[in-house]
CHARMM internal coordinates of N, CA and C (Angstrom, degrees):
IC EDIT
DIST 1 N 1 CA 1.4424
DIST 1 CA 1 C 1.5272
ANGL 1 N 1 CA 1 C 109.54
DIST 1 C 2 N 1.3841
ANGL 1 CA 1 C 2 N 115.34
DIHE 1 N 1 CA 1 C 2 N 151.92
DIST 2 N 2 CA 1.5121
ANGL 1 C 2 N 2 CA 120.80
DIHE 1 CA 1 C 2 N 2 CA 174.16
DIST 2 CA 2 C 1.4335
ANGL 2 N 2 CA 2 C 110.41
DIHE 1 C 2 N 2 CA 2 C -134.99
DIST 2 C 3 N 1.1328
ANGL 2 CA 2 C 3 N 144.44
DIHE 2 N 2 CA 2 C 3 N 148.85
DIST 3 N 3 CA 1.5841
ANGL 2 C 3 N 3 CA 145.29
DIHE 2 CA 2 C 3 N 3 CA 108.73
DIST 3 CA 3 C 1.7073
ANGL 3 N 3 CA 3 C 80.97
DIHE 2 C 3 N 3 CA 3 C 108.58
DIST 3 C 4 N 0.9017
ANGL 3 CA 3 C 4 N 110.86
DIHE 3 N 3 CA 3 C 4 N -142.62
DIST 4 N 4 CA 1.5482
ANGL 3 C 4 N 4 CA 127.38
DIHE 3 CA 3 C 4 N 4 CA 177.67
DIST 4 CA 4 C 1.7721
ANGL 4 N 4 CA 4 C 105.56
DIHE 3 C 4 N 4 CA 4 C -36.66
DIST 4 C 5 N 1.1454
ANGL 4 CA 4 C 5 N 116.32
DIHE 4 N 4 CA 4 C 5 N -32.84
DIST 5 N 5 CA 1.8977
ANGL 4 C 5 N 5 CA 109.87
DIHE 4 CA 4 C 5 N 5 CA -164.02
DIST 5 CA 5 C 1.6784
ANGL 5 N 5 CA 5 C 98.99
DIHE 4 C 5 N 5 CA 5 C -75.64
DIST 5 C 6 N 1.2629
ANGL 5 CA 5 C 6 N 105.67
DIHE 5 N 5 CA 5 C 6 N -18.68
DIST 6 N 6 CA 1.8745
ANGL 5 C 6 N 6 CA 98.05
DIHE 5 CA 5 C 6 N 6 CA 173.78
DIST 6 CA 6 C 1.4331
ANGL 6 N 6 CA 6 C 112.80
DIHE 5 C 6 N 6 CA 6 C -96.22
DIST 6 C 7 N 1.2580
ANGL 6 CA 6 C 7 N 93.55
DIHE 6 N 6 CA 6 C 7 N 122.97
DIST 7 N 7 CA 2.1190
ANGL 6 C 7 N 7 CA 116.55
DIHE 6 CA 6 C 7 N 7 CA 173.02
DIST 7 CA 7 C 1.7096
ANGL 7 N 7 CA 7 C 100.79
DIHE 6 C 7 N 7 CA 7 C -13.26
DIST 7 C 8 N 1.1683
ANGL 7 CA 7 C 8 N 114.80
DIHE 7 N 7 CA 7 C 8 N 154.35
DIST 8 N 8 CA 0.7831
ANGL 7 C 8 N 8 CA 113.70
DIHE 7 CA 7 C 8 N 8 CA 153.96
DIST 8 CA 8 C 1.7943
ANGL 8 N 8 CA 8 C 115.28
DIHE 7 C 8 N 8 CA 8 C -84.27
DIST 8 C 9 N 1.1218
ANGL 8 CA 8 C 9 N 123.57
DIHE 8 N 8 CA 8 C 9 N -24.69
DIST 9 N 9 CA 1.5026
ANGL 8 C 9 N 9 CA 99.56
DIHE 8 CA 8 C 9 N 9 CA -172.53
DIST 9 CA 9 C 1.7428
ANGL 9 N 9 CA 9 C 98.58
DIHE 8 C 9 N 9 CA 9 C -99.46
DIST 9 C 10 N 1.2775
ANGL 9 CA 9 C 10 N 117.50
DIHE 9 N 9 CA 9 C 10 N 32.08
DIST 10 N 10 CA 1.4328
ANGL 9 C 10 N 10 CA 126.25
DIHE 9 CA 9 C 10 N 10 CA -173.41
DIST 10 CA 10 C 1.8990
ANGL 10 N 10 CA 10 C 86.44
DIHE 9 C 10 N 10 CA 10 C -116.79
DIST 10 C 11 N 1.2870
ANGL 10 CA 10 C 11 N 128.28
DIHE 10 N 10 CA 10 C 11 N -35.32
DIST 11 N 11 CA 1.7644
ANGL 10 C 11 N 11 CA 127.48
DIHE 10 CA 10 C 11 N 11 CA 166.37
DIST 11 CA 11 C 1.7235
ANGL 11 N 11 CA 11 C 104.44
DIHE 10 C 11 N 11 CA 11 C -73.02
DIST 11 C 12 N 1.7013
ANGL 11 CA 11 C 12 N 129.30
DIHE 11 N 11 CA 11 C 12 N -40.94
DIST 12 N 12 CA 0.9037
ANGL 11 C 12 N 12 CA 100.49
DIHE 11 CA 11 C 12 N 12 CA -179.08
DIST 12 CA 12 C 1.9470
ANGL 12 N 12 CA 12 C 115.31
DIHE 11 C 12 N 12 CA 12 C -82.51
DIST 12 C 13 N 1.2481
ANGL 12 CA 12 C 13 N 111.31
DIHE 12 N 12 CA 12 C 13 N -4.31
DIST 13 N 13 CA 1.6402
ANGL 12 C 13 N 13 CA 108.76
DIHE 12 CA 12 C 13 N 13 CA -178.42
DIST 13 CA 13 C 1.9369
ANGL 13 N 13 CA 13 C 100.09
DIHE 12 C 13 N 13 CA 13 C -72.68
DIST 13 C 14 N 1.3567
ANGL 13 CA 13 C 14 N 107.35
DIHE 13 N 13 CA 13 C 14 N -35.31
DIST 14 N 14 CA 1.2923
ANGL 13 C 14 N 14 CA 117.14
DIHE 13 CA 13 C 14 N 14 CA -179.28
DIST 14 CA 14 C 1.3422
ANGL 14 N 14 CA 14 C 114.71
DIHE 13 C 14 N 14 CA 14 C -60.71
DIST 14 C 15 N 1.1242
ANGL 14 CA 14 C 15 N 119.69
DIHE 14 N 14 CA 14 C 15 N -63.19
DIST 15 N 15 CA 1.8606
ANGL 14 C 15 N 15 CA 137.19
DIHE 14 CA 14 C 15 N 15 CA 170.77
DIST 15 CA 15 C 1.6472
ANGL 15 N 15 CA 15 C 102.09
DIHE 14 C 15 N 15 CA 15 C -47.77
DIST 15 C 16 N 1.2934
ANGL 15 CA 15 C 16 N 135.06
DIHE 15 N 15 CA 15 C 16 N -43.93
DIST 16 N 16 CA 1.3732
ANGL 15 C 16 N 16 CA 129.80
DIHE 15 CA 15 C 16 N 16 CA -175.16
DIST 16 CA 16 C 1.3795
ANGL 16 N 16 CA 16 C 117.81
DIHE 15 C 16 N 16 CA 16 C -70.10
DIST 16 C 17 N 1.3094
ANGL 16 CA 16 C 17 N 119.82
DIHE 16 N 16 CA 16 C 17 N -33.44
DIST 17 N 17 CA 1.3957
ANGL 16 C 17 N 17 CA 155.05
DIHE 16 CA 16 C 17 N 17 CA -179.10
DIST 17 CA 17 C 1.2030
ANGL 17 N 17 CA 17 C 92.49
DIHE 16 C 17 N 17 CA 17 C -64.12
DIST 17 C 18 N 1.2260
ANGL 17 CA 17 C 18 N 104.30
DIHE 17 N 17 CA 17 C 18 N -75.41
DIST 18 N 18 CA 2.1884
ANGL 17 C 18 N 18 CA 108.16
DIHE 17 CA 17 C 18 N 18 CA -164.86
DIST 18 CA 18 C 1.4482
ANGL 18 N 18 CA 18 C 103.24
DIHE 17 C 18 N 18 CA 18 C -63.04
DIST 18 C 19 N 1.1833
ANGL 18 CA 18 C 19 N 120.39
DIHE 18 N 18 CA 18 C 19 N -26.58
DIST 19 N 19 CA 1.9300
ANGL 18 C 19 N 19 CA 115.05
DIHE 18 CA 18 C 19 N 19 CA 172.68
DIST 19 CA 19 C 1.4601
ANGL 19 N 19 CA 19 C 99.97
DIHE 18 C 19 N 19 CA 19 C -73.93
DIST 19 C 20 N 1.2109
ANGL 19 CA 19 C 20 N 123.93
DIHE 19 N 19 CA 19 C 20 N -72.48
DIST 20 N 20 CA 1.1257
ANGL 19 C 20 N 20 CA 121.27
DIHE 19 CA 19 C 20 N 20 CA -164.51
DIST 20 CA 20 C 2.0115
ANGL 20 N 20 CA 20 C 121.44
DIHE 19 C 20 N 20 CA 20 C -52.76
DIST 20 C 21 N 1.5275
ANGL 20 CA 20 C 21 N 91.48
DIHE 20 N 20 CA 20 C 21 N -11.83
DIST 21 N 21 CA 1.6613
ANGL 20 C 21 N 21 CA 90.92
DIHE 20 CA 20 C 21 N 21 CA -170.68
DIST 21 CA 21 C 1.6628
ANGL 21 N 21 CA 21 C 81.58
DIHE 20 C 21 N 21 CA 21 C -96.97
DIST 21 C 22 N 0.9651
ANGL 21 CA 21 C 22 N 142.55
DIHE 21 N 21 CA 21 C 22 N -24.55
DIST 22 N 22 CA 1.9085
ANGL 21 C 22 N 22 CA 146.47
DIHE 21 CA 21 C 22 N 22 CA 176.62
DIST 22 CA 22 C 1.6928
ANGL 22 N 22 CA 22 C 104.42
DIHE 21 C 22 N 22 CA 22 C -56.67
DIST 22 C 23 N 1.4842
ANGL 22 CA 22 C 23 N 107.41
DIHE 22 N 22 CA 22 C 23 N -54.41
DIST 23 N 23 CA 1.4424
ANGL 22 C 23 N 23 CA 101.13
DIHE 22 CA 22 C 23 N 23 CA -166.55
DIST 23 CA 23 C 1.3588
ANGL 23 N 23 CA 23 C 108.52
DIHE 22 C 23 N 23 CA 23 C -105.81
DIST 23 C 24 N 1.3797
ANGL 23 CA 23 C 24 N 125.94
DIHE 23 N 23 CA 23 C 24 N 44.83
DIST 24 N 24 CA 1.7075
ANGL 23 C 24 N 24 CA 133.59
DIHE 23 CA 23 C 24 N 24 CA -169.08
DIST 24 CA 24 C 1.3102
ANGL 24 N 24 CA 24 C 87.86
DIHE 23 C 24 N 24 CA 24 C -124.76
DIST 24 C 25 N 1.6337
ANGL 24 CA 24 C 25 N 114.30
DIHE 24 N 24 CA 24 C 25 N 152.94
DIST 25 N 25 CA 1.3885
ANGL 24 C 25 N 25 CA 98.88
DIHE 24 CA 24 C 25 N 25 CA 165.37
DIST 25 CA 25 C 1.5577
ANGL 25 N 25 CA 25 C 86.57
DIHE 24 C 25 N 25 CA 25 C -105.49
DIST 25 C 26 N 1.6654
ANGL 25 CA 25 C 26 N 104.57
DIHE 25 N 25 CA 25 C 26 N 177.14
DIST 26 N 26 CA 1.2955
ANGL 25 C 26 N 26 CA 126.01
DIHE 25 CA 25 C 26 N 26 CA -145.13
DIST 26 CA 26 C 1.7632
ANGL 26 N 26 CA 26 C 97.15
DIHE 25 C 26 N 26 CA 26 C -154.23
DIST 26 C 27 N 1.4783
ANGL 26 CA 26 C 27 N 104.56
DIHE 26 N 26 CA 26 C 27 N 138.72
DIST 27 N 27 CA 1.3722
ANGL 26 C 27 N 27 CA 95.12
DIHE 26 CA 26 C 27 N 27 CA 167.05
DIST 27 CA 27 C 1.1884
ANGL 27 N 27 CA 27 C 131.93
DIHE 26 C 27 N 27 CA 27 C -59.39
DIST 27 C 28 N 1.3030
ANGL 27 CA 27 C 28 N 112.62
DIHE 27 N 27 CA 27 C 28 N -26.00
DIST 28 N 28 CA 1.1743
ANGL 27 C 28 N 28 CA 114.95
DIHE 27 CA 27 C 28 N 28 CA 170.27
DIST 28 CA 28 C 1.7966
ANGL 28 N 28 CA 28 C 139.11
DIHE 27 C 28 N 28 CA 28 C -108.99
DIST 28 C 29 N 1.2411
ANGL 28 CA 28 C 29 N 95.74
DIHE 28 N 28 CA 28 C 29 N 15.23
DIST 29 N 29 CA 1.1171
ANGL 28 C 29 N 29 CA 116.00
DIHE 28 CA 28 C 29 N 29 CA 158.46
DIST 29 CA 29 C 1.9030
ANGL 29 N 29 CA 29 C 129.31
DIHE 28 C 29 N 29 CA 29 C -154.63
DIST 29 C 30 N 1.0795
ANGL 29 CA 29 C 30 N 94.22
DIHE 29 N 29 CA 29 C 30 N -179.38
DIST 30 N 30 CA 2.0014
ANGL 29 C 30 N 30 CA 90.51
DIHE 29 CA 29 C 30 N 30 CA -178.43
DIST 30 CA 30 C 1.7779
ANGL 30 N 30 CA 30 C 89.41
DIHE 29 C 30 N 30 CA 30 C -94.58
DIST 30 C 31 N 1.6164
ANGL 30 CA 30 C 31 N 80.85
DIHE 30 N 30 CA 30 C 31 N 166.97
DIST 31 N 31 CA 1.3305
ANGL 30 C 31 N 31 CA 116.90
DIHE 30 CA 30 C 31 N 31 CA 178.56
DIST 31 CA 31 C 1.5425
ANGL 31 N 31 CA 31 C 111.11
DIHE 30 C 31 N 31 CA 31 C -75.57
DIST 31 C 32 N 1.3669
ANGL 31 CA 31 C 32 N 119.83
DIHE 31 N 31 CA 31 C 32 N 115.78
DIST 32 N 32 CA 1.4442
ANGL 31 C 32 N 32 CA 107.77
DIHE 31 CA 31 C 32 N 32 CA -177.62
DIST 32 CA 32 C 1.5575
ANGL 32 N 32 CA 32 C 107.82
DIHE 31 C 32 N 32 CA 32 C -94.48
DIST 32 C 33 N 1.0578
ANGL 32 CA 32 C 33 N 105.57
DIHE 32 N 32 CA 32 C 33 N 163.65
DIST 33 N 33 CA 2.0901
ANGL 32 C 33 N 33 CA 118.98
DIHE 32 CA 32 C 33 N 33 CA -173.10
DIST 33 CA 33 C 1.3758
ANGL 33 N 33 CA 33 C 76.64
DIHE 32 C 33 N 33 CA 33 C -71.48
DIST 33 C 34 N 1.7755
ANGL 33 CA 33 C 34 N 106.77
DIHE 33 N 33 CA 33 C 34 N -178.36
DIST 34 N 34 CA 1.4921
ANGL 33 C 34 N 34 CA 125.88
DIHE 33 CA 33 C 34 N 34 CA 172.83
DIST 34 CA 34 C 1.2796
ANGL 34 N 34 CA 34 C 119.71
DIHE 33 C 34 N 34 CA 34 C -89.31
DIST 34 C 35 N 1.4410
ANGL 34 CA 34 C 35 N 110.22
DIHE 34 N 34 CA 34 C 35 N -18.38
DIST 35 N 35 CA 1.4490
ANGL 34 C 35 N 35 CA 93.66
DIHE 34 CA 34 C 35 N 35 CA 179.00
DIST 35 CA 35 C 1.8518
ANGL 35 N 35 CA 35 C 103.00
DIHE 34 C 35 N 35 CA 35 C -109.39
DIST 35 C 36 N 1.3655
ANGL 35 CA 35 C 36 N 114.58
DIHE 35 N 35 CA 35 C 36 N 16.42
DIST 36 N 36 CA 1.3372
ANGL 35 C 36 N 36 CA 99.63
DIHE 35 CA 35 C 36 N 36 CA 131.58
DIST 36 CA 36 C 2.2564
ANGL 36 N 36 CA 36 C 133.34
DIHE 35 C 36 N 36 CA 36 C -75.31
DIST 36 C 37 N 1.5138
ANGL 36 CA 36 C 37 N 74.45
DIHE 36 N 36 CA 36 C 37 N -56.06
DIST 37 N 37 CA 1.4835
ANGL 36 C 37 N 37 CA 69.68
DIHE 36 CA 36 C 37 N 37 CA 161.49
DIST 37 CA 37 C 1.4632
ANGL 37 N 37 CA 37 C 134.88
DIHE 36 C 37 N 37 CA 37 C -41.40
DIST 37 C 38 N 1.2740
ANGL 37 CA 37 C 38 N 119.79
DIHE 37 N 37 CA 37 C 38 N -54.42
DIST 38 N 38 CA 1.4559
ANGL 37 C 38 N 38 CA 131.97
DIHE 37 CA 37 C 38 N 38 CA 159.98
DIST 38 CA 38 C 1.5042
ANGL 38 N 38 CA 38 C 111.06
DIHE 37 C 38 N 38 CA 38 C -28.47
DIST 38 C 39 N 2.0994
ANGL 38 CA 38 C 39 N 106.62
DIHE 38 N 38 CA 38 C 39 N -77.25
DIST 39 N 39 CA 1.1430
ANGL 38 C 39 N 39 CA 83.06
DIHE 38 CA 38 C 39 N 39 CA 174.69
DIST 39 CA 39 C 1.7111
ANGL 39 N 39 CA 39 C 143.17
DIHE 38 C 39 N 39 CA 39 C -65.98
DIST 39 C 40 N 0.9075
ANGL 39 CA 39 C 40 N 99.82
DIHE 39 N 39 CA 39 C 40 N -35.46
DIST 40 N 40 CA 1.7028
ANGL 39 C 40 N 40 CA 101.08
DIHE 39 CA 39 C 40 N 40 CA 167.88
DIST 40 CA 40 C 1.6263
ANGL 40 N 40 CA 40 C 131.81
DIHE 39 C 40 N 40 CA 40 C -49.46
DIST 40 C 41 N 1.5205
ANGL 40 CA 40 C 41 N 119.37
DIHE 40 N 40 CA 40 C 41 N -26.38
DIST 41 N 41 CA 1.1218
ANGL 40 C 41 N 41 CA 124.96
DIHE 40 CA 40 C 41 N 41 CA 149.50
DIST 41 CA 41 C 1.2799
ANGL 41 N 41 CA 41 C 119.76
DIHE 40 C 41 N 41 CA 41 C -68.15
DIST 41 C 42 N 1.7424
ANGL 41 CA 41 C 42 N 111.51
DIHE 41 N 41 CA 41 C 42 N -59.18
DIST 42 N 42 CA 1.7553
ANGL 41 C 42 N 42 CA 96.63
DIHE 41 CA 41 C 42 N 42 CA 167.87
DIST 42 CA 42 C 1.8017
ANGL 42 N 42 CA 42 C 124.24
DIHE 41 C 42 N 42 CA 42 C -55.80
DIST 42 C 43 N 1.1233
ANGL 42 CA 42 C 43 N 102.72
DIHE 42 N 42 CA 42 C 43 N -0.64
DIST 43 N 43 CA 1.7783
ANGL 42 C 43 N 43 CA 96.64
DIHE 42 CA 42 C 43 N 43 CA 175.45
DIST 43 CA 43 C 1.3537
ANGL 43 N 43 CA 43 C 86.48
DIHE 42 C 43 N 43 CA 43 C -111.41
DIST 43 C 44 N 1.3474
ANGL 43 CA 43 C 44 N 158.35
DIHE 43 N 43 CA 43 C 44 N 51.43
DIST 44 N 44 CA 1.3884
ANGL 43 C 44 N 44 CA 146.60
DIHE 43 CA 43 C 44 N 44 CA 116.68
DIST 44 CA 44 C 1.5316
ANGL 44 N 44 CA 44 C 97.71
DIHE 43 C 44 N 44 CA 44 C 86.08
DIST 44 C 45 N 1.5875
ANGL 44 CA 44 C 45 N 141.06
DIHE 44 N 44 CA 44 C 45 N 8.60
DIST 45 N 45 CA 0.7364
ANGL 44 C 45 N 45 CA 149.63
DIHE 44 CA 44 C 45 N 45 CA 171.09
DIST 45 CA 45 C 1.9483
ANGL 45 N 45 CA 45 C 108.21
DIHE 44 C 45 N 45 CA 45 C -59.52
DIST 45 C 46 N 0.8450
ANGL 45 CA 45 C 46 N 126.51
DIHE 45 N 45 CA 45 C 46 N -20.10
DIST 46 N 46 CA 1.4061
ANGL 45 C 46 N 46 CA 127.40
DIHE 45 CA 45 C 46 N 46 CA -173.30
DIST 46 CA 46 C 1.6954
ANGL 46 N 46 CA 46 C 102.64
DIHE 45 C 46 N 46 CA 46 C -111.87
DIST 46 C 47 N 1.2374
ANGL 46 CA 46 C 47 N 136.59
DIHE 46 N 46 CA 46 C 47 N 4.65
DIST 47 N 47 CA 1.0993
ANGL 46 C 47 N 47 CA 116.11
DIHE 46 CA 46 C 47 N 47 CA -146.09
DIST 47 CA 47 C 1.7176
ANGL 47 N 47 CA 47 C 117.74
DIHE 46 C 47 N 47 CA 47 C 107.28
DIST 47 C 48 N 1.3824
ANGL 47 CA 47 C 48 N 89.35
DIHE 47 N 47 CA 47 C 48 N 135.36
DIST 48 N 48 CA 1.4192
ANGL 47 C 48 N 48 CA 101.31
DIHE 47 CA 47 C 48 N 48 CA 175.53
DIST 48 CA 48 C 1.6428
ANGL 48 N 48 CA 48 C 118.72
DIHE 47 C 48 N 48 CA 48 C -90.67
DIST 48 C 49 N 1.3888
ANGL 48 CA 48 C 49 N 109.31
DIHE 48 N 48 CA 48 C 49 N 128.59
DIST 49 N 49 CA 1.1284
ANGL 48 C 49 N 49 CA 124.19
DIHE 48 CA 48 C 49 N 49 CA 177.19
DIST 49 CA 49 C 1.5698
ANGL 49 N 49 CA 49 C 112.06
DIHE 48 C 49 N 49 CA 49 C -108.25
DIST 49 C 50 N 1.6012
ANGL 49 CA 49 C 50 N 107.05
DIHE 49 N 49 CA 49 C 50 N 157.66
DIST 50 N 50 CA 1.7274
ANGL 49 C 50 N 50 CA 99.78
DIHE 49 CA 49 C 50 N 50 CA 165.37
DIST 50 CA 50 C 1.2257
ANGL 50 N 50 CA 50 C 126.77
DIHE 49 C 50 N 50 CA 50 C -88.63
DIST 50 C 51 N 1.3928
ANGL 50 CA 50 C 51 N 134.29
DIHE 50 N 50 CA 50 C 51 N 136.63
DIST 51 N 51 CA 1.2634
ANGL 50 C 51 N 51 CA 149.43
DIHE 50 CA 50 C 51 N 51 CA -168.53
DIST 51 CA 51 C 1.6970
ANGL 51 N 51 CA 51 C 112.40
DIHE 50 C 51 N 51 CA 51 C -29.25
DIST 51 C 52 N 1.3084
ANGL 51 CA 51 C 52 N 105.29
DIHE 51 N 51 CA 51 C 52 N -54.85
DIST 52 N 52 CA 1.7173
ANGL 51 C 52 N 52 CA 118.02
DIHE 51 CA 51 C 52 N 52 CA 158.10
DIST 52 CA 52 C 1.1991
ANGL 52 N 52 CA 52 C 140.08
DIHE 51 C 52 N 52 CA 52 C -24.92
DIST 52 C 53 N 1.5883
ANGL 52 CA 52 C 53 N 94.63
DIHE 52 N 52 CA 52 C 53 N -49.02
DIST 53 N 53 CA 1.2593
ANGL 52 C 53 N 53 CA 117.46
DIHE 52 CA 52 C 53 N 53 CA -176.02
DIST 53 CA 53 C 1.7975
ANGL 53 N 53 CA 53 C 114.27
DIHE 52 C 53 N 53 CA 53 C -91.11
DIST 53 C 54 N 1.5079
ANGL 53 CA 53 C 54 N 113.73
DIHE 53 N 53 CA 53 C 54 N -30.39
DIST 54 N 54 CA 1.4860
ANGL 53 C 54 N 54 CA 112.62
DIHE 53 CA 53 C 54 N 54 CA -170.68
DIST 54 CA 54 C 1.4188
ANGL 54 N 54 CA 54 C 81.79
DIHE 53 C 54 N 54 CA 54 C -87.29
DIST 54 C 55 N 1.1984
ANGL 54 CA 54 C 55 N 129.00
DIHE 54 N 54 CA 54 C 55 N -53.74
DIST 55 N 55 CA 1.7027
ANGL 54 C 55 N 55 CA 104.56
DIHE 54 CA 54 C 55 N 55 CA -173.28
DIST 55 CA 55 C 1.5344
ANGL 55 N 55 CA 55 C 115.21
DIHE 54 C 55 N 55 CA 55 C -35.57
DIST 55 C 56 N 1.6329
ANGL 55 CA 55 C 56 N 128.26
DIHE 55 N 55 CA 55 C 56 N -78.30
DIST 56 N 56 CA 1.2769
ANGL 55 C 56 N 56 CA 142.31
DIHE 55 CA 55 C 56 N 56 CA 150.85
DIST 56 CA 56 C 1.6774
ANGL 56 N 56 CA 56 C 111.42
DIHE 55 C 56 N 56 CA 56 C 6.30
DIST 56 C 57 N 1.4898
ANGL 56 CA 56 C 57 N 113.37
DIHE 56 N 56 CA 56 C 57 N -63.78
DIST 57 N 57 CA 1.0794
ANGL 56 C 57 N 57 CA 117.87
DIHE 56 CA 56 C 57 N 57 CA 171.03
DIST 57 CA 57 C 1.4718
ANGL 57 N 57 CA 57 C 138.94
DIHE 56 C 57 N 57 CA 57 C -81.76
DIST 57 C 58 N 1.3101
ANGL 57 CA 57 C 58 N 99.89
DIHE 57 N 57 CA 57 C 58 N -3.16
DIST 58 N 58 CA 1.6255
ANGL 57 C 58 N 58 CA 112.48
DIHE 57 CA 57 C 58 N 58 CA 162.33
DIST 58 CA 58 C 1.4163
ANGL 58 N 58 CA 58 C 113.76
DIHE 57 C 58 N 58 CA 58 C -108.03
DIST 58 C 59 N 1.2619
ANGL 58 CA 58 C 59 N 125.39
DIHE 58 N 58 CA 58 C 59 N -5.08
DIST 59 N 59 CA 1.7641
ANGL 58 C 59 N 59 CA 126.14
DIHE 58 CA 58 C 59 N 59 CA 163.38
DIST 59 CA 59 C 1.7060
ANGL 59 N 59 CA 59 C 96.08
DIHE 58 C 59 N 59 CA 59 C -79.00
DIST 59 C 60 N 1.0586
ANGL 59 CA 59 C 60 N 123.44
DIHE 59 N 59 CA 59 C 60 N -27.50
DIST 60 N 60 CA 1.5878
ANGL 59 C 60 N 60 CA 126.84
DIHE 59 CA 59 C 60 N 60 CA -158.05
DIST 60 CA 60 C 1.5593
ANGL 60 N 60 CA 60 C 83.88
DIHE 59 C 60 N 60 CA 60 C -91.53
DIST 60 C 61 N 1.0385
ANGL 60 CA 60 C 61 N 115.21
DIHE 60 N 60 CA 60 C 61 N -61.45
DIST 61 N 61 CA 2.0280
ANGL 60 C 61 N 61 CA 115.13
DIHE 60 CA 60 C 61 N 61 CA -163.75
DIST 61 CA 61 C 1.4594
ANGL 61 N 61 CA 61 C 112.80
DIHE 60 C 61 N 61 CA 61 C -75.24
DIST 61 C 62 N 1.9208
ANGL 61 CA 61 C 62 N 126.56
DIHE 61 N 61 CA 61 C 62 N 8.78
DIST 62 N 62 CA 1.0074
ANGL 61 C 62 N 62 CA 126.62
DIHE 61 CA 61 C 62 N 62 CA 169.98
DIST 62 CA 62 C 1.4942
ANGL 62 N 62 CA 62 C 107.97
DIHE 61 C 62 N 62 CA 62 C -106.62
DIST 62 C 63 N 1.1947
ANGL 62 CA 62 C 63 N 118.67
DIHE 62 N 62 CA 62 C 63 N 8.98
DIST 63 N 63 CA 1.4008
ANGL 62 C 63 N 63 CA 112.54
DIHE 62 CA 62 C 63 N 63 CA -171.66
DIST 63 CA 63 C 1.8805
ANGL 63 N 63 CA 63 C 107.49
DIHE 62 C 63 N 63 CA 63 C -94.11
DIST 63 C 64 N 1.4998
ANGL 63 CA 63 C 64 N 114.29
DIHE 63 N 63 CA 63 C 64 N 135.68
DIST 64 N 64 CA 0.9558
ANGL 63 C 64 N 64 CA 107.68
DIHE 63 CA 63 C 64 N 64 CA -147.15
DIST 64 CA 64 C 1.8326
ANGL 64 N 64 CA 64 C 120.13
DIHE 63 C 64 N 64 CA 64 C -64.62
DIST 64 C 65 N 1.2840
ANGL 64 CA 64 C 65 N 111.36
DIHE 64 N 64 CA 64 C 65 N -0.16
DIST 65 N 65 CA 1.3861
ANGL 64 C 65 N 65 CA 120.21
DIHE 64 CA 64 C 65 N 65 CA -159.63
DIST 65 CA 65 C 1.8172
ANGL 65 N 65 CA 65 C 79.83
DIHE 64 C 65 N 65 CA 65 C -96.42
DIST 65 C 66 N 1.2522
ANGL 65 CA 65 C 66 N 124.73
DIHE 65 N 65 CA 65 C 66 N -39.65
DIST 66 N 66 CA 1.2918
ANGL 65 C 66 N 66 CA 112.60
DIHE 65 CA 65 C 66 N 66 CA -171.58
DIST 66 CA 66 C 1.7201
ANGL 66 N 66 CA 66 C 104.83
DIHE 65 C 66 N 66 CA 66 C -51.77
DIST 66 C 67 N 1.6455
ANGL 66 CA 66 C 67 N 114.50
DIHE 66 N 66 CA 66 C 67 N -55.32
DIST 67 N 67 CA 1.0611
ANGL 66 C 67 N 67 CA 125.09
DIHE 66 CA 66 C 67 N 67 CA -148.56
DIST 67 CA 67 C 1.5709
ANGL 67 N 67 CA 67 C 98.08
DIHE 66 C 67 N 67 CA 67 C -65.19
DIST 67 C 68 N 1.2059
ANGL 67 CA 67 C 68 N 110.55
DIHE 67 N 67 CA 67 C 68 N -38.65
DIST 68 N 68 CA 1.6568
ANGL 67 C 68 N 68 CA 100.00
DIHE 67 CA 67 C 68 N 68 CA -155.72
DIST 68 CA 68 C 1.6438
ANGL 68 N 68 CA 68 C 101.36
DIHE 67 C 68 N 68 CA 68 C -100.53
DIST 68 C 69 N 1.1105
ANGL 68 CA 68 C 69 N 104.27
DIHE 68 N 68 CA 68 C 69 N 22.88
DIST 69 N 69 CA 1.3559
ANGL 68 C 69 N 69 CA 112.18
DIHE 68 CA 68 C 69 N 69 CA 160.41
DIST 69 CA 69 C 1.6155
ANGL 69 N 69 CA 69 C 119.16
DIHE 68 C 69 N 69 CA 69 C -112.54
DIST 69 C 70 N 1.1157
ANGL 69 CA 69 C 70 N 105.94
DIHE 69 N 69 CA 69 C 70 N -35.30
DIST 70 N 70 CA 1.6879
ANGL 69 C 70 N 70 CA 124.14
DIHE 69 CA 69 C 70 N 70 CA 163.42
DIST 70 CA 70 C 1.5351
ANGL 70 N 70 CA 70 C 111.77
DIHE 69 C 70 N 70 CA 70 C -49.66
DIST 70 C 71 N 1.6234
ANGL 70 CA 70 C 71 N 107.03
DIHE 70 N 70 CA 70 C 71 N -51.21
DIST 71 N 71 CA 1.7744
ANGL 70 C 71 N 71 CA 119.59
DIHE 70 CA 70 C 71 N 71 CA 178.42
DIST 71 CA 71 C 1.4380
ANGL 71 N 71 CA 71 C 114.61
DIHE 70 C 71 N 71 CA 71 C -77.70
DIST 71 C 72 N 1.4800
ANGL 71 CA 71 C 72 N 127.92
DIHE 71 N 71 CA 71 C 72 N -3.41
DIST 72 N 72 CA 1.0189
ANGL 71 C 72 N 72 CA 130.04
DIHE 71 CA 71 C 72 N 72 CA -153.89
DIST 72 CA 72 C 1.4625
ANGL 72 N 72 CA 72 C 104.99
DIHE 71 C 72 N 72 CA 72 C -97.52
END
COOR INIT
IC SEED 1 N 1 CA 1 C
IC BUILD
């Protein structure tokens, strides 16, 4: 499937996933801040998302309870 043929709540399980695997640390890598994560999803670096949806998810990941829980 591509673009429109994948669910929408099959793009947001995807988008939660790629943040959450960004700001986890990992054996094999460090833990990135959120607004790396941010940017690296908004540069399509994780996967392509639809326009709809990264907006949605960057009004949601600027709100301040997100952030200082993300940095925390």
């Amino acid at each position: 499937m591509q673009g429109e043929e994948i669910p929408l709540c099959a793009q947001v399980v995807g988008l939660a996933d790629a943040y959450d695997a960004l700001v986890s640390p990992r054996p094999y890598k460090r833990k990135l801040t959120h607004g790396e994560a941010l940017q690296m999803i908004l540069n399509g670096e994780c996967g392509s998302f639809s326009q709809p949806l990264l907006h949605c998810f960057l009004e949601a990941a600027m709100q301040k309870e997100w952030i200082k829980k993300a940095d925390s």
